[in-house]
C-alpha positions in Angstrom: 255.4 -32.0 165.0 258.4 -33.7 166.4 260.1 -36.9 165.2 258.6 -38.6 167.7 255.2 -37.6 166.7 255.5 -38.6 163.2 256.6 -42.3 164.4 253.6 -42.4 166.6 251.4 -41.4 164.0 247.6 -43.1 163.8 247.6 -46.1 161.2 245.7 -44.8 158.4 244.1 -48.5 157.8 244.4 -51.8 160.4 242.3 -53.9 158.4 241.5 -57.3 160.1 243.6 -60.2 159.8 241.2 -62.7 158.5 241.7 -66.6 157.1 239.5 -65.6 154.3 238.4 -62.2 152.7 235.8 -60.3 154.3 233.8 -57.6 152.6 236.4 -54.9 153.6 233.1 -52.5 155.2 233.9 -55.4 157.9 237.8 -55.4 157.5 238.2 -51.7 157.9 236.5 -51.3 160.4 237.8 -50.4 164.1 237.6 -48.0 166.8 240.1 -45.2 167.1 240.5 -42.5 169.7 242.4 -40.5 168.2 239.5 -38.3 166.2 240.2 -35.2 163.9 238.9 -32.1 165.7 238.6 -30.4 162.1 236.5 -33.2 160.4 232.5 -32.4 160.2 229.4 -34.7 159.5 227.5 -33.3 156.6 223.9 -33.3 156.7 223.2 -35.7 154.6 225.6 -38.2 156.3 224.5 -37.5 159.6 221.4 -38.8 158.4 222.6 -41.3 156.7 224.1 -43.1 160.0 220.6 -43.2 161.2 218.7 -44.1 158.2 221.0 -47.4 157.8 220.3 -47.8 161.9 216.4 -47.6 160.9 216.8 -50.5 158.2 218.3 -53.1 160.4 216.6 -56.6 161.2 214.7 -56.9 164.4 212.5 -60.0 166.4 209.4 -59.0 164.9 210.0 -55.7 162.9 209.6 -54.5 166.8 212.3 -51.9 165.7 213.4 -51.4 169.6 216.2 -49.3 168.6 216.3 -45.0 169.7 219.3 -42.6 169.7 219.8 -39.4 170.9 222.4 -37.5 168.5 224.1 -34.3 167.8 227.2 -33.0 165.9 229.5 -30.8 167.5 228.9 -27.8 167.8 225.2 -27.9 168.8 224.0 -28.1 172.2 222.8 -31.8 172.5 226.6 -32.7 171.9 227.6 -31.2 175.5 224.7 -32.7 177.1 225.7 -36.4 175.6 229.5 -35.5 176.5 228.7 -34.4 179.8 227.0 -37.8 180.5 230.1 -39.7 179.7 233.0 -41.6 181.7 235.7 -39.0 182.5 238.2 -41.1 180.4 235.8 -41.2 177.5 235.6 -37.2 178.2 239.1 -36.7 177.4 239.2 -38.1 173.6 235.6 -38.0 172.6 235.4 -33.7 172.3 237.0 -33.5 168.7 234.3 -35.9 167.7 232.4 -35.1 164.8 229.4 -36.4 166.0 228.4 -38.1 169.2 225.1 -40.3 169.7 223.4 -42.8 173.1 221.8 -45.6 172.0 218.4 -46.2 173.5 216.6 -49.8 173.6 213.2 -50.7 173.9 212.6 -52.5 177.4 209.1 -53.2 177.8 206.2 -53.2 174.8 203.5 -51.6 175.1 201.4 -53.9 176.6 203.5 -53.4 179.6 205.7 -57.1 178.5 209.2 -57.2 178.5 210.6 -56.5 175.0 212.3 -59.3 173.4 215.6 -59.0 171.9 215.6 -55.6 172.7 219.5 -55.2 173.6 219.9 -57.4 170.2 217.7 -55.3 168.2 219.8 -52.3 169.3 222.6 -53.8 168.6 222.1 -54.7 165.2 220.9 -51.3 164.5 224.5 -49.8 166.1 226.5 -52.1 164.1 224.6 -51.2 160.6 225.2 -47.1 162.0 229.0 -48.1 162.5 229.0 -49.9 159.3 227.6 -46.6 157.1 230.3 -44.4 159.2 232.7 -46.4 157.6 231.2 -46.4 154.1 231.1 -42.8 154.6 234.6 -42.6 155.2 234.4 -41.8 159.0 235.1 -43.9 161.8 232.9 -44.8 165.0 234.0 -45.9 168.5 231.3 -47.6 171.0 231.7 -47.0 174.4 229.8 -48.4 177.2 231.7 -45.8 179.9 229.0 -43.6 180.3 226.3 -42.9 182.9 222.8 -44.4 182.4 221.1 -42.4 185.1 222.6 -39.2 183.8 221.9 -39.7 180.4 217.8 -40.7 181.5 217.8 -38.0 183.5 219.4 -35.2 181.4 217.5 -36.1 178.2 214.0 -37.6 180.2 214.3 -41.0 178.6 211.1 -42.9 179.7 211.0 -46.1 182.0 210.2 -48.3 179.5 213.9 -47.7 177.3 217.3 -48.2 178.4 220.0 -46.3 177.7 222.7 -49.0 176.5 226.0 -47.5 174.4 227.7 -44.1 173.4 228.6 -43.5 170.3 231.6 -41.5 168.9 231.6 -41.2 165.1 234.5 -38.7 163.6 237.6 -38.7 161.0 241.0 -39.9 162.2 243.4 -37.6 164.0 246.7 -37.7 165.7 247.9 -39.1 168.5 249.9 -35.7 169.4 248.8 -34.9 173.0 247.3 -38.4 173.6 248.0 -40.1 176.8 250.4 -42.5 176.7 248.2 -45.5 177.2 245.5 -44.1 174.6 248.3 -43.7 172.4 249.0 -48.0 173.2 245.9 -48.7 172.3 246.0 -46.8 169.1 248.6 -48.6 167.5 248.5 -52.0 169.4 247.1 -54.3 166.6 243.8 -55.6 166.2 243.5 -59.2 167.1 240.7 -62.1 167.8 240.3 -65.2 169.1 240.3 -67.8 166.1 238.0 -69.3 164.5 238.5 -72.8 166.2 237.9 -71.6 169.6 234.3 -69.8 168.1 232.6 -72.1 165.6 231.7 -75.3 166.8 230.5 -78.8 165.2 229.7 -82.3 166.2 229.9 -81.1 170.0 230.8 -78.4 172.2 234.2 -77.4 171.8 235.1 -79.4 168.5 236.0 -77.1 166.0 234.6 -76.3 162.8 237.5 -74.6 161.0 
């Protein structure tokens, strides 16, 4: 490793910058690139991911949520990689793990499915949320392609495949690009708090 390497080394922690304390699941949490091609997903925390995706809220208990998931190594981890974005092709290989979130469309009564894109939503954020109780990380990713993924792994009509999932262990940023490499050490920010939570009226802020 050169000098220049170990000054461009992945933050081990960027934890939120937040006006009050957050349970630190939520301030830990981000979405790194740069993945360890050496860390593994046990069993039992593979599963894990998905049982906490099973126990999130949805409109009804309609539980719209379905993933398709593999670790590396196995099969079904090509086919989801070969159905994503050739940027998201380049980092996502030394993942540990990598998972398409499915969603409910339409019930089956032939109605559209409320909430559905919600409801699989909630259940992604409670898998990203274990990954990082686990001590893992997960990165979202909506560069991927649909059709590929329905076609490749015969989703029905009546789901929607919505978001990619990358979980894994940090790595390095040696052989990054350069811009990937940006974005792994440009800091985490959001909009404040005045600008989201409003009272009274529209735009008069609560904090």
């Amino acid at each position: 490793m050169t000098a220049e390497d170990r000054t461009l080394e992945v933050p081990p922690s960027k934890p939120a910058q937040t006006s009050v304390p957050v349970h630190p699941l939520l301030a830990e949490r981000w979405s790194p690139r740069a993945l360890d091609p050496e860390t593994t997903v046990t069993d039992e925390q593979f599963t894990a991911l998905f049982e906490a995706a099973r126990w999130a809220p949805s409109w009804g208990n309609t539980q719209p949520a379905r993933y398709i998931a593999a670790r590396r190594g196995e099969p079904t981890f090509d086919r989801i990689h070969g159905t994503l974005s050739r940027g998201n092709k380049g980092w996502t290989s030394s993942a540990a793990a990598l998972a398409i979130g499915v969603t409910r469309v339409v019930d089956e009564d032939g109605e559209p499915m409320p909430y559905g894109e919600y409801g699989l939503a909630l259940a992604t954020e409670n898998l990203v949320l274990q990954a990082v109780a686990e001590g893992l990380c997960a990165h979202q990713m909506a560069g991927f392609d649909r059709d590929a993924a329905r076609a490749e792994f015969g989703i029905p009509a009546e789901f929607e495949p919505m978001v990619a999932i990358a979980v894994g262990g940090l790595g390095s940023l040696a052989g990054m690009p350069e811009r990937l490499q940006e974005k792994e050490l440009r800091p985490r920010t959001r909009l404040p708090l005045s600008e989201l939570v409003f009272t009274d009226s529209w735009g008069t802020p609560r904090f």
